[in-house]
PyMOL CGO cylinders between C-alpha atoms (Angstrom):
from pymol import cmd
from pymol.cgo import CYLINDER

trace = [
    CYLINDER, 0.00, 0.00, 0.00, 1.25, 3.49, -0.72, 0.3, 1, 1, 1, 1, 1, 1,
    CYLINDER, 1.25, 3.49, -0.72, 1.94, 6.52, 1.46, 0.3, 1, 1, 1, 1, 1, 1,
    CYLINDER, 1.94, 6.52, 1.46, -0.61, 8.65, -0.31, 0.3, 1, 1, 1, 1, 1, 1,
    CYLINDER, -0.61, 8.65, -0.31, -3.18, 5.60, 0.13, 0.3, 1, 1, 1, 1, 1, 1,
    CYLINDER, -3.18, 5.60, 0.13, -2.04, 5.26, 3.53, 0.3, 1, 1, 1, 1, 1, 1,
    CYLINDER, -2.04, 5.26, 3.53, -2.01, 9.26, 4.37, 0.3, 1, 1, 1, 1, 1, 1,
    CYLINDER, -2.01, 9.26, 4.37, -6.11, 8.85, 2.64, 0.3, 1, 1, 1, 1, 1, 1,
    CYLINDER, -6.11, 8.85, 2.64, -7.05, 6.27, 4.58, 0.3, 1, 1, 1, 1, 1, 1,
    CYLINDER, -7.05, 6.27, 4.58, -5.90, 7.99, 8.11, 0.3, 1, 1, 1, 1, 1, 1,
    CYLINDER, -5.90, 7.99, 8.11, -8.01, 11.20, 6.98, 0.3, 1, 1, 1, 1, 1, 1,
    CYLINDER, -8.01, 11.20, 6.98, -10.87, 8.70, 5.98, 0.3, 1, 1, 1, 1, 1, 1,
    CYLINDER, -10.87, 8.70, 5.98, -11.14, 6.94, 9.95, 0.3, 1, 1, 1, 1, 1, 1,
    CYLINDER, -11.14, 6.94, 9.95, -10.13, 10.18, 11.57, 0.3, 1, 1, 1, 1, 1, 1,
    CYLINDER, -10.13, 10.18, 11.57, -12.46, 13.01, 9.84, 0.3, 1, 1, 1, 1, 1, 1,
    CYLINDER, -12.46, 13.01, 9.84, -15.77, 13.08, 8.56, 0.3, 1, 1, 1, 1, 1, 1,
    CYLINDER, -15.77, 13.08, 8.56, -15.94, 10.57, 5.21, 0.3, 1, 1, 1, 1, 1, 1,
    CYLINDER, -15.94, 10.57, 5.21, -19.47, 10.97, 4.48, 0.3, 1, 1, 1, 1, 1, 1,
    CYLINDER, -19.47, 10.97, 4.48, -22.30, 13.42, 4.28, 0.3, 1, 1, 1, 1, 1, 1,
    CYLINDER, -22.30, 13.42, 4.28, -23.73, 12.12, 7.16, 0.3, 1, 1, 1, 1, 1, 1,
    CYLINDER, -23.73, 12.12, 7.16, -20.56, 12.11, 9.12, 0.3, 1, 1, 1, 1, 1, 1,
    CYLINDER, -20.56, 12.11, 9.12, -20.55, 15.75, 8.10, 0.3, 1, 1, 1, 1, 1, 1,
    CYLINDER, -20.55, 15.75, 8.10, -24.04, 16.48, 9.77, 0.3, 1, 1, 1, 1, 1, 1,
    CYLINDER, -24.04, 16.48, 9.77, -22.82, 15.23, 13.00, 0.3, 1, 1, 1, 1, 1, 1,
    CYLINDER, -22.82, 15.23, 13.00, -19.58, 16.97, 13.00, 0.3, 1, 1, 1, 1, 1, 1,
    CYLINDER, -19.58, 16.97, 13.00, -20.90, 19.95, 11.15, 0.3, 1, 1, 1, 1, 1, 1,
    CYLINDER, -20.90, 19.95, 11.15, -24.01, 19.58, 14.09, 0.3, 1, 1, 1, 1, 1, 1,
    CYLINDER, -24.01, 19.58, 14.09, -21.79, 19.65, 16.64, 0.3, 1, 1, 1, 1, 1, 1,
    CYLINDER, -21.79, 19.65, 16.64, -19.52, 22.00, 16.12, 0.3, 1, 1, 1, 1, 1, 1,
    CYLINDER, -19.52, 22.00, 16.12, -21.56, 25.09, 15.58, 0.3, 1, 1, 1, 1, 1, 1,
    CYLINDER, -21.56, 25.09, 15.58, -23.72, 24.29, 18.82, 0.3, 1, 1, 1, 1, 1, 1,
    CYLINDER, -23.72, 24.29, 18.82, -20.75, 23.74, 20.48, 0.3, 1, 1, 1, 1, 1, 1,
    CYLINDER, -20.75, 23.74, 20.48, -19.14, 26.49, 18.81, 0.3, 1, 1, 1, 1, 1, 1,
    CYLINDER, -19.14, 26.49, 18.81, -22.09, 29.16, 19.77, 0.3, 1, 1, 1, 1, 1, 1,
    CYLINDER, -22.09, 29.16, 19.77, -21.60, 28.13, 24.02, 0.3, 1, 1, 1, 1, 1, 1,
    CYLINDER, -21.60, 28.13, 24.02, -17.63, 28.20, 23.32, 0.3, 1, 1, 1, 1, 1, 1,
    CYLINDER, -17.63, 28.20, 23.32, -17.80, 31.70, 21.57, 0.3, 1, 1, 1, 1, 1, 1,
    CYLINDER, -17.80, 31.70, 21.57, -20.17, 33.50, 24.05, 0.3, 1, 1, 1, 1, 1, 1,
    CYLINDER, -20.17, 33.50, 24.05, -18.09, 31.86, 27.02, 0.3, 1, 1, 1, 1, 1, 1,
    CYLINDER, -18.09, 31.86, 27.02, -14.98, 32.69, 25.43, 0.3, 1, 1, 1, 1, 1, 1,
    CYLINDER, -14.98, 32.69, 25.43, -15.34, 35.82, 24.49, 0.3, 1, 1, 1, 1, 1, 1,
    CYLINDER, -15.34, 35.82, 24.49, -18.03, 37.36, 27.26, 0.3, 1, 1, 1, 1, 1, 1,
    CYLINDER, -18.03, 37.36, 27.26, -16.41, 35.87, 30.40, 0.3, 1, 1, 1, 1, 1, 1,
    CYLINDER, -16.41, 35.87, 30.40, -12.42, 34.80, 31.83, 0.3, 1, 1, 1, 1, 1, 1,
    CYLINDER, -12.42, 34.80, 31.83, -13.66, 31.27, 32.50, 0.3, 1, 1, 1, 1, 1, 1,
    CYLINDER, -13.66, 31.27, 32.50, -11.55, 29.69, 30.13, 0.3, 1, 1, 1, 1, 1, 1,
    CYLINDER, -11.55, 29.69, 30.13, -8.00, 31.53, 30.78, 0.3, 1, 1, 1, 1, 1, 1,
    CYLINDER, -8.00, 31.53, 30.78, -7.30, 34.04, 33.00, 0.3, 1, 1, 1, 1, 1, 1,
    CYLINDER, -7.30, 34.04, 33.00, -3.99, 35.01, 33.09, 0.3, 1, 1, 1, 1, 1, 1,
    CYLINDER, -3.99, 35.01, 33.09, -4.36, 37.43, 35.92, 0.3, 1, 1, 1, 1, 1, 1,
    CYLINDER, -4.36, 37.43, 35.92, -5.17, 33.88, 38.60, 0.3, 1, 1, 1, 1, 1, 1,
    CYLINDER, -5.17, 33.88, 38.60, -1.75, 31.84, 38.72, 0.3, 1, 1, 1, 1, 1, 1,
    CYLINDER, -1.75, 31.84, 38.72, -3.56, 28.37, 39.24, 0.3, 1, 1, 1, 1, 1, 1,
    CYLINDER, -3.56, 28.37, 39.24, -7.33, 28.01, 38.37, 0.3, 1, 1, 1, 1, 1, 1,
    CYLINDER, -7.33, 28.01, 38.37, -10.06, 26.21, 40.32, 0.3, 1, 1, 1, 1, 1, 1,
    CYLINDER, -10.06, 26.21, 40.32, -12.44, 25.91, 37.47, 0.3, 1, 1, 1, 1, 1, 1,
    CYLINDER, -12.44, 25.91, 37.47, -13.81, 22.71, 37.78, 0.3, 1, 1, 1, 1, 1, 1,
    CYLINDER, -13.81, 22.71, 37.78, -10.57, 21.58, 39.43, 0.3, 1, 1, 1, 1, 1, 1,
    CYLINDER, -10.57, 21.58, 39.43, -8.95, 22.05, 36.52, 0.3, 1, 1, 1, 1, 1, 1,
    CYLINDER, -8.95, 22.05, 36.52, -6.12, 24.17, 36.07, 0.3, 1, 1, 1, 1, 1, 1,
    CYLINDER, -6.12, 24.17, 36.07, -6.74, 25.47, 33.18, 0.3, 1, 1, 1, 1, 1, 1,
    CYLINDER, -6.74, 25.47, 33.18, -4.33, 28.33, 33.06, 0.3, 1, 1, 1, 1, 1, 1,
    CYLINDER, -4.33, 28.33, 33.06, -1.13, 25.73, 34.05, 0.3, 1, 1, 1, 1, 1, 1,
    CYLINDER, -1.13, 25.73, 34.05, -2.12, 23.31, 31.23, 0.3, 1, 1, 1, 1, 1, 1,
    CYLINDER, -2.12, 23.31, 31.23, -1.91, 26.01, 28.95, 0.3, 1, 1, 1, 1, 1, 1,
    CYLINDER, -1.91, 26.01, 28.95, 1.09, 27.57, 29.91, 0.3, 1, 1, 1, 1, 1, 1,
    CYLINDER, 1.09, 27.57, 29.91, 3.40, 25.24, 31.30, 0.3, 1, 1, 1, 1, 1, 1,
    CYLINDER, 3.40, 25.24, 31.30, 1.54, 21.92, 30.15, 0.3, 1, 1, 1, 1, 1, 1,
    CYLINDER, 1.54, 21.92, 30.15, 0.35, 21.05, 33.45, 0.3, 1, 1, 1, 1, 1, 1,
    CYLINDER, 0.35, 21.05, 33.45, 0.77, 21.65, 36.89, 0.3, 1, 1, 1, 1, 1, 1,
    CYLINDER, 0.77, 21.65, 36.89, 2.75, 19.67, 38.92, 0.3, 1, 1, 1, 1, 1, 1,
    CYLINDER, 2.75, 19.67, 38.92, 2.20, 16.20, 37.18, 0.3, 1, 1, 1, 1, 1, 1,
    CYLINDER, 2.20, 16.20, 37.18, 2.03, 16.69, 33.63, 0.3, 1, 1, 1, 1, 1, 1,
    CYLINDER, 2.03, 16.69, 33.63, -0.24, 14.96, 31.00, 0.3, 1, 1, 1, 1, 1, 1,
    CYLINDER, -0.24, 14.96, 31.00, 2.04, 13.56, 28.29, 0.3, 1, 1, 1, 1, 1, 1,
    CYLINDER, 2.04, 13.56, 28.29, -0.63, 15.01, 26.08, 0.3, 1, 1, 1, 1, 1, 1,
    CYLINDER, -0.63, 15.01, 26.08, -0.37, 18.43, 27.54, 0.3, 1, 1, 1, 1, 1, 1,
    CYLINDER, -0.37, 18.43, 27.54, 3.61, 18.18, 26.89, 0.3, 1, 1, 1, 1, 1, 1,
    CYLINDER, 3.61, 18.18, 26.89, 2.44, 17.22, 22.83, 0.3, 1, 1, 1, 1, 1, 1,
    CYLINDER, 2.44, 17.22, 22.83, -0.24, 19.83, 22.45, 0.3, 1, 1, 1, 1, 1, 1,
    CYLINDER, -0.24, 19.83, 22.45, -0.38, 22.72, 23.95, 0.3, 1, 1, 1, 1, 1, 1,
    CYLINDER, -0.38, 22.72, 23.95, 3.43, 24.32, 23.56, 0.3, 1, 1, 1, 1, 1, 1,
    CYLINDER, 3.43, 24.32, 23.56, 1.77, 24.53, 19.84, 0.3, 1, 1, 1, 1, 1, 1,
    CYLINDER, 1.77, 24.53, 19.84, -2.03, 25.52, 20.67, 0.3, 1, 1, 1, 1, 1, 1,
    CYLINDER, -2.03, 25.52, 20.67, -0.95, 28.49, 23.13, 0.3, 1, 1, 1, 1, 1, 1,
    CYLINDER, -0.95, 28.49, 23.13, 2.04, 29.48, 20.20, 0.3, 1, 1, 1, 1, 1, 1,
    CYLINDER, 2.04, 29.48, 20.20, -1.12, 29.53, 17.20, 0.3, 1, 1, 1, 1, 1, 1,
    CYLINDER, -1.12, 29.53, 17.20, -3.99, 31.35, 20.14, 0.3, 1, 1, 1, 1, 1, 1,
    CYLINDER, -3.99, 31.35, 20.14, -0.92, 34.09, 20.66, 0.3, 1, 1, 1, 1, 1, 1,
    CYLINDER, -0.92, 34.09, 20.66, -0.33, 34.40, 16.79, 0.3, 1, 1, 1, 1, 1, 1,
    CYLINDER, -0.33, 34.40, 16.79, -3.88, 34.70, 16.18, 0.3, 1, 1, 1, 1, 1, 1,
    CYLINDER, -3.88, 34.70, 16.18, -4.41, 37.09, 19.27, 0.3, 1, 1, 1, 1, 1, 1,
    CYLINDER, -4.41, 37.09, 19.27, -1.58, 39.08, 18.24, 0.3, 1, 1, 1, 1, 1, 1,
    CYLINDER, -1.58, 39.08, 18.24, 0.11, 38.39, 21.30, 0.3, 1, 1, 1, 1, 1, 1,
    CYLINDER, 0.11, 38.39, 21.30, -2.32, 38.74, 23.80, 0.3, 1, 1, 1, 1, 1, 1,
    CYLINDER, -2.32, 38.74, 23.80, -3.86, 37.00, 26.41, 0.3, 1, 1, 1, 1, 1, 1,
    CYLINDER, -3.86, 37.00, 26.41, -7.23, 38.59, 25.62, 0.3, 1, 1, 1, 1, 1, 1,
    CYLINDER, -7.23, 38.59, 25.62, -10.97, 37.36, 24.53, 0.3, 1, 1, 1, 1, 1, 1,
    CYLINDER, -10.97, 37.36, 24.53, -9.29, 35.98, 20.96, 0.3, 1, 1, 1, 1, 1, 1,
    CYLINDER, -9.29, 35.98, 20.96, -6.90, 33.98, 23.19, 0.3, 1, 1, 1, 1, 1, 1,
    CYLINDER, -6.90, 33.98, 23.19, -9.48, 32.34, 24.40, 0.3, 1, 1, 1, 1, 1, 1,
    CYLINDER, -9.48, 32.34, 24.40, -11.56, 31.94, 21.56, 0.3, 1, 1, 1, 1, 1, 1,
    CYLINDER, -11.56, 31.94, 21.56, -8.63, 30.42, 19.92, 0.3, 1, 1, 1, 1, 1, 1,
    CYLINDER, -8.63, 30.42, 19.92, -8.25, 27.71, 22.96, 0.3, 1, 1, 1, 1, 1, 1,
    CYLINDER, -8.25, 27.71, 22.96, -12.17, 27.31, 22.91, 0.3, 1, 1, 1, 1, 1, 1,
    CYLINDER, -12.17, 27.31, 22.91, -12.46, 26.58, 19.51, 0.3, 1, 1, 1, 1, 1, 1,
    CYLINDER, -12.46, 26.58, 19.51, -9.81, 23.79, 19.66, 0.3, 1, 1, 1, 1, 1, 1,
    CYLINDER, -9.81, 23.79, 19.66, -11.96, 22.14, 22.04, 0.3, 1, 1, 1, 1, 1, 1,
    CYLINDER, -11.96, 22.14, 22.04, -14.69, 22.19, 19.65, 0.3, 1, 1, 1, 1, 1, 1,
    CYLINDER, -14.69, 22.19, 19.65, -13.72, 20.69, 17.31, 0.3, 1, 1, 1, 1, 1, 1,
    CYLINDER, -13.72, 20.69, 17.31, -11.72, 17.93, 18.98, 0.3, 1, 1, 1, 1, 1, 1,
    CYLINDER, -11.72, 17.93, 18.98, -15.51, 17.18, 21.13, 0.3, 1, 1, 1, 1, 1, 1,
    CYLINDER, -15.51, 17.18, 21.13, -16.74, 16.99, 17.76, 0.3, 1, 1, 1, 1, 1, 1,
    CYLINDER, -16.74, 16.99, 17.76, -14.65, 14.82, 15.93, 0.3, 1, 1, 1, 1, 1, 1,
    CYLINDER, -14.65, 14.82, 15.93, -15.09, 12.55, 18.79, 0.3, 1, 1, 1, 1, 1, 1,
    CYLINDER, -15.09, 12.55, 18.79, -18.65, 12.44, 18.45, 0.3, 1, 1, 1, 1, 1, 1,
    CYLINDER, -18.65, 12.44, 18.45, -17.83, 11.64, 14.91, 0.3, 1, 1, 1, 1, 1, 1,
    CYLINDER, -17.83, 11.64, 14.91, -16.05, 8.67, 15.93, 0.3, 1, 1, 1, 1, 1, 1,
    CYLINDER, -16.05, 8.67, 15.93, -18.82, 7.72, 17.85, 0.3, 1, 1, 1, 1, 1, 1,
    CYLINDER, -18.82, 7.72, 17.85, -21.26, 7.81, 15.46, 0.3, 1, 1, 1, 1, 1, 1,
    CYLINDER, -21.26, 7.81, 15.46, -18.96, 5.79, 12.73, 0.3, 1, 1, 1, 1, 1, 1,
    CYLINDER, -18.96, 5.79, 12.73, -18.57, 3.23, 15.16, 0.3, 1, 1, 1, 1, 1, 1,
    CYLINDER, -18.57, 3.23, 15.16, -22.67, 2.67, 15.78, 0.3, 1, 1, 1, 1, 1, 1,
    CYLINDER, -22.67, 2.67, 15.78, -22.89, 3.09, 11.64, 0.3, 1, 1, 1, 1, 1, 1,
    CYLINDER, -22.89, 3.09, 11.64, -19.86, 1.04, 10.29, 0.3, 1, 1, 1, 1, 1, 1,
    CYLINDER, -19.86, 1.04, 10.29, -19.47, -1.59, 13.35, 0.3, 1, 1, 1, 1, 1, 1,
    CYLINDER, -19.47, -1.59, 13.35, -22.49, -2.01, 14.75, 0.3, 1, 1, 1, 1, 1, 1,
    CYLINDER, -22.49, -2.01, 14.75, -24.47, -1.49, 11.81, 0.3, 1, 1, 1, 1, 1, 1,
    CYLINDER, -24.47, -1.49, 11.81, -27.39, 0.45, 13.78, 0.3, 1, 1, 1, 1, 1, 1,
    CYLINDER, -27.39, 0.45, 13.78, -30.13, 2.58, 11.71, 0.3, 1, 1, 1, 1, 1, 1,
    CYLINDER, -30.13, 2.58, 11.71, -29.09, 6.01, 10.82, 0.3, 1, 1, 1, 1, 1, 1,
    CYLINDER, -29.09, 6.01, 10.82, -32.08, 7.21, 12.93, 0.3, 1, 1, 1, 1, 1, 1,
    CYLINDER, -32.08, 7.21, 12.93, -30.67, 5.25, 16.16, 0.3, 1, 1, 1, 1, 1, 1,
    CYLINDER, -30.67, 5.25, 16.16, -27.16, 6.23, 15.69, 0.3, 1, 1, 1, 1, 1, 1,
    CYLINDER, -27.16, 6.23, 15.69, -28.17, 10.08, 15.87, 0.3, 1, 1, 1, 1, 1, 1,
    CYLINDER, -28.17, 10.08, 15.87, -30.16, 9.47, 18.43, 0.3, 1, 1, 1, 1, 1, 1,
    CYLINDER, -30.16, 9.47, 18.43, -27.18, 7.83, 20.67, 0.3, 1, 1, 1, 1, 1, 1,
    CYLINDER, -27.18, 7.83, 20.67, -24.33, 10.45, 19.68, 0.3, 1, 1, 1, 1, 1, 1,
    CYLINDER, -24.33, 10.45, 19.68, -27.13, 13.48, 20.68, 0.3, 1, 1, 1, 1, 1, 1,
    CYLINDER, -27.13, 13.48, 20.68, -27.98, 11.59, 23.99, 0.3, 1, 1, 1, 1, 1, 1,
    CYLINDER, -27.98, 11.59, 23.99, -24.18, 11.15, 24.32, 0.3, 1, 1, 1, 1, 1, 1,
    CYLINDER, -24.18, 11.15, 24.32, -23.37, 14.76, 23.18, 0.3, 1, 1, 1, 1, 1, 1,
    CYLINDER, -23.37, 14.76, 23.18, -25.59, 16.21, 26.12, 0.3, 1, 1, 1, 1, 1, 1,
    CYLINDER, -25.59, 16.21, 26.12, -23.81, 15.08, 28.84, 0.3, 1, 1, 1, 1, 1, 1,
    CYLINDER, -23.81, 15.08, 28.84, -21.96, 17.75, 31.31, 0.3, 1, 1, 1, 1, 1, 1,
    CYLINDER, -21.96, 17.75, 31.31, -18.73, 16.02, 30.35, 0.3, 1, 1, 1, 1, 1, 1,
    CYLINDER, -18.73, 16.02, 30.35, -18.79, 16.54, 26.60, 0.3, 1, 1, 1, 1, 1, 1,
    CYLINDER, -18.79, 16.54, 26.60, -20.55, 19.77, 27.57, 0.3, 1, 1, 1, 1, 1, 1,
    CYLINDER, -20.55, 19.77, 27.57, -17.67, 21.15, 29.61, 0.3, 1, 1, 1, 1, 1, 1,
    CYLINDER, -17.67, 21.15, 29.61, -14.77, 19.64, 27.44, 0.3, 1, 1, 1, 1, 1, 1,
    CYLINDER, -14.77, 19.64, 27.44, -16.69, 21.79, 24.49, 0.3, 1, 1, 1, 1, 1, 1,
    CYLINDER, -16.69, 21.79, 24.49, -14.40, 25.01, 25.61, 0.3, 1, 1, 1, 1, 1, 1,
    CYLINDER, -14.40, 25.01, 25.61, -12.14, 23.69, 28.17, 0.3, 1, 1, 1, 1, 1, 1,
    CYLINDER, -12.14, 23.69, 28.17, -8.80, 23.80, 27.27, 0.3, 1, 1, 1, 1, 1, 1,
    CYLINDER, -8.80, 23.80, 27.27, -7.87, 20.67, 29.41, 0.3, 1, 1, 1, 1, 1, 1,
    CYLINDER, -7.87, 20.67, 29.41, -6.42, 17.38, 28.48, 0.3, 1, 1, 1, 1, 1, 1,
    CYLINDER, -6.42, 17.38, 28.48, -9.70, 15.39, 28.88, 0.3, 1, 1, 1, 1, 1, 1,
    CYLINDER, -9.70, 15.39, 28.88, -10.94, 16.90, 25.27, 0.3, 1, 1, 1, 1, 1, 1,
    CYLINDER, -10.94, 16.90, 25.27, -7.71, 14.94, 23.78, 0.3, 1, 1, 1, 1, 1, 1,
    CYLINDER, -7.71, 14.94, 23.78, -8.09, 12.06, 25.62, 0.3, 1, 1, 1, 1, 1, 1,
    CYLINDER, -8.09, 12.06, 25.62, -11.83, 11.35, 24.65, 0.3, 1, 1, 1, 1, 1, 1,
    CYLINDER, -11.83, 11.35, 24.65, -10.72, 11.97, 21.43, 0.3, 1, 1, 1, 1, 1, 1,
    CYLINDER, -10.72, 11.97, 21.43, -8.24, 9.74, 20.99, 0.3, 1, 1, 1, 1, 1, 1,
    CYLINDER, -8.24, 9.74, 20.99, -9.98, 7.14, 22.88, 0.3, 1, 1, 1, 1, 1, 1,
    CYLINDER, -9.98, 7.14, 22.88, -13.03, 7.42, 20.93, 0.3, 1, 1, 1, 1, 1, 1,
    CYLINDER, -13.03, 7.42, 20.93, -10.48, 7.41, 17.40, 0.3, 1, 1, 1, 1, 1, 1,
    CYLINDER, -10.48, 7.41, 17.40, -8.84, 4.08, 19.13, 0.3, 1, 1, 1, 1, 1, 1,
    CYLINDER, -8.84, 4.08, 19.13, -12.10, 2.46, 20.34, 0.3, 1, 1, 1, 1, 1, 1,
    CYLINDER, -12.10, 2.46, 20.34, -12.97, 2.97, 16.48, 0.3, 1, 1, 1, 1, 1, 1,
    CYLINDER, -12.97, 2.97, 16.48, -9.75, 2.19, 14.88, 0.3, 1, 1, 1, 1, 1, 1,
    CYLINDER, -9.75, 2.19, 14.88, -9.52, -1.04, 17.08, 0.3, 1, 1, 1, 1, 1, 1,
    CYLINDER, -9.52, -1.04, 17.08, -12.79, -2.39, 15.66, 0.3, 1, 1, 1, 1, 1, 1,
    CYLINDER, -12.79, -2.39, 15.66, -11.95, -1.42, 12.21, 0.3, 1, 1, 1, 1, 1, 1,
    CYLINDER, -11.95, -1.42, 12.21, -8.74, -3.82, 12.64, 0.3, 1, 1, 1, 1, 1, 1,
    CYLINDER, -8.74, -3.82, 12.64, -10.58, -6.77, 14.43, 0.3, 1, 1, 1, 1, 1, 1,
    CYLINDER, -10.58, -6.77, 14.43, -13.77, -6.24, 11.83, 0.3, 1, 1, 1, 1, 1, 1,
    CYLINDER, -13.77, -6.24, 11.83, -11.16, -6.87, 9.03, 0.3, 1, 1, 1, 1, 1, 1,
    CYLINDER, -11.16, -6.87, 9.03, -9.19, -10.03, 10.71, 0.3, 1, 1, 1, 1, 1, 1,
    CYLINDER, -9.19, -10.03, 10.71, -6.12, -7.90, 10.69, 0.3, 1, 1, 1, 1, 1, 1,
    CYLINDER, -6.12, -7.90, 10.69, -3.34, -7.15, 13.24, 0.3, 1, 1, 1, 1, 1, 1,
    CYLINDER, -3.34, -7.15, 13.24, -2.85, -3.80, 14.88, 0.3, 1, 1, 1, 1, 1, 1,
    CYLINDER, -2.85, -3.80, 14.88, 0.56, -1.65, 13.32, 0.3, 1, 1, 1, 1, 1, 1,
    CYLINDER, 0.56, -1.65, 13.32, 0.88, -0.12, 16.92, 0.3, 1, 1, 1, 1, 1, 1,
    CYLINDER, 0.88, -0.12, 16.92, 4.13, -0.90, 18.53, 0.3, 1, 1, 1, 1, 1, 1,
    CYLINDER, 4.13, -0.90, 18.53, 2.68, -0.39, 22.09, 0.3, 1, 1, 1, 1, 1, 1,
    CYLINDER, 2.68, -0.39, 22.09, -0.06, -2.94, 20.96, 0.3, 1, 1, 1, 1, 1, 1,
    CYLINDER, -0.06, -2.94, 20.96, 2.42, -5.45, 20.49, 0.3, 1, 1, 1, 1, 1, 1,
    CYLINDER, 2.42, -5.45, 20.49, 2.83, -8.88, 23.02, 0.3, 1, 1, 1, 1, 1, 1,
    CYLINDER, 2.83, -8.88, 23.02, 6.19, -8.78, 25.43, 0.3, 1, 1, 1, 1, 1, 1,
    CYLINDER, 6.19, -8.78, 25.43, 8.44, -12.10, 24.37, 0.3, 1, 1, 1, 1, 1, 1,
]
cmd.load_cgo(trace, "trace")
């Protein structure tokens, strides 16, 4: 198999493939988007630079975004969010202000909704539930406080649904087909 059929299908399993894949992400993102905008932009909630540890939630949001985490670090806060912060203070121009945060928000978004995407192909491709039934169980799923609060938390919990939803997916892909997993950490000790 080639790189480029490779490289298509990673975008295939991770992003919407279909048009109704694209109704849930599309869905999701601009209701999530709409709470994520007005929170980012009309309140601090999300960062406040001028609090050196937050207690929103118990999460500490402004750590995680700054240093990666506070005293014990998520290794996905040491992959992602050197890079998010770098892009929110390009787009912001620099500052720490309502874009910042829109920026951070927004990121949270989308990663909720691709995860809800991965949901959904999951009940439609594995499980081979109705259309109808497979909505039905990513909106029930989509309207609890955790995918709620993820929606424009800056936090590692967005990225770790999301990759455990992708992996949950990916997994069943692999053991749908008969075929082995290519992940070295996957792999049986000797």
């Amino acid at each position: 198999m080639s790189l480029k059929q490779k490289t298509a299908d990673v975008f295939k399993t991770v992003f919407p493939s279909r048009g109704e894949e694209f109704l849930v992400f599309s869905g999701f993102t601009l209701l999530y988007g709409i709470l994520a905008t007005k929170i980012a932009l009309g309140y601090t909630i999300i960062f406040d630079n001028r609090i050196p540890w937050d207690a929103y939630f118990s999460f500490d949001n402004r750590a995680i975004v700054m240093t990666g985490g506070g005293f014990e670090r998520h290794p996905l806060a040491n992959y992602f969010f050197g890079w998010i912060r770098e892009f929110a203070l390009l787009v912001s121009g620099g500052k720490m202000d309502g874009n910042f945060r829109l920026v951070l928000a927004w990121f949270s978004v989308i990663t909720v909704s691709l995860s809800l995407v991965q949901i959904y192909k999951y009940l439609r491709n594995i499980t081979k539930l109705p259309i109808w039934l497979s909505y039905l169980i990513v909106v029930f799923f989509s309207l609890f406080s955790t995918n709620i609060l993820l929606s424009f938390t800056p936090e590692t919990y967005t990225y770790t649904l999301f990759f455990l939803c992708l992996f949950n997916y990916y997994a069943a892909l692999k053991h749908r087909k008969d075929e082995k997993f290519q992940c070295w950490h996957l792999q049986q000790a000797p």
